[in-house]
C-alpha positions as CSV (number, residue, x, y, z in Angstrom):
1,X,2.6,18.8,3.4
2,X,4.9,15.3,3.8
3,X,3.8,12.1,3.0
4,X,3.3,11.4,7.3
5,X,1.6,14.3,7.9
6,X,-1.2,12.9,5.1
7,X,-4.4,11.4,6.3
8,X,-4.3,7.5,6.6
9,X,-6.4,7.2,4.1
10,X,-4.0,9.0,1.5
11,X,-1.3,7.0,2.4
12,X,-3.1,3.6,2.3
13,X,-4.3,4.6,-1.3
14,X,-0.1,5.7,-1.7
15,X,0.5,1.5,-0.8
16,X,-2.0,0.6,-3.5
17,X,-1.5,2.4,-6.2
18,X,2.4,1.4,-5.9
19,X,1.4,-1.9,-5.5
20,X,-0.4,-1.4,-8.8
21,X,3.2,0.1,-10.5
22,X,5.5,-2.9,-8.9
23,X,3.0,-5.0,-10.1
24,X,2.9,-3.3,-13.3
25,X,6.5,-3.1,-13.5
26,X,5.9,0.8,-14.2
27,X,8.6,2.9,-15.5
28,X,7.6,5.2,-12.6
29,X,7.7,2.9,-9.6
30,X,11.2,4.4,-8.6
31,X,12.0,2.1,-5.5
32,X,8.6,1.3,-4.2
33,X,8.3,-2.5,-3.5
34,X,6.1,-4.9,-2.9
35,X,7.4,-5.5,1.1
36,X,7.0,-1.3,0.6
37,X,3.5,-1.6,0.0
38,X,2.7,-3.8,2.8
39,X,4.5,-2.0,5.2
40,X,2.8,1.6,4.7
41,X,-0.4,-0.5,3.8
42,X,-0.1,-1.9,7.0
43,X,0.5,1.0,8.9
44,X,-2.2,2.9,7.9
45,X,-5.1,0.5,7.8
46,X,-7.3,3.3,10.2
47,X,-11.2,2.6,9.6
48,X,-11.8,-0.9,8.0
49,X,-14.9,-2.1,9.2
50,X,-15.6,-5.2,6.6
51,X,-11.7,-6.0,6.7
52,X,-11.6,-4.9,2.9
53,X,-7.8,-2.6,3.8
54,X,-6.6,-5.4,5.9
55,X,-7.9,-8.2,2.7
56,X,-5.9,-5.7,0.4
57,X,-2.8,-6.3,2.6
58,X,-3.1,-9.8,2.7
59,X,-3.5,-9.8,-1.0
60,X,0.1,-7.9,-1.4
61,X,1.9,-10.6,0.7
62,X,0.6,-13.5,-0.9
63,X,2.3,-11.8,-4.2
64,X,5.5,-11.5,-1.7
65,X,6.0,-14.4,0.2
């Protein structure tokens, strides 16, 4: 299986946990990025009822921008 053919959900977990290494400054972030985060964050959002996903993203920016 490829990274796009996971579920949204796996993918939006990918966007925080490498938020969590860039933040970190993780020896094993590779070349994940905060504007990376967002952008597959963003992307795969799918089910947020309470806006918690789309509060994550906004989270992630404010670090950015």
């Amino acid at each position: 299986m490829t990274f796009a053919e996971a579920s949204r959900d796996f993918r939006f977990a990918a966007a925080v946990a490498g938020f969590g290494m860039v933040l970190r400054d993780s020896a094993h972030k590779g070349n994940f990025s905060f504007e990376k985060a967002v952008q597959i964050g963003s992307q795969n959002l799918g089910n947020d009822p309470y806006g918690d996903r789309r509060e994550m993203i906004n989270l992630i920016k404010k670090m950015v921008w």
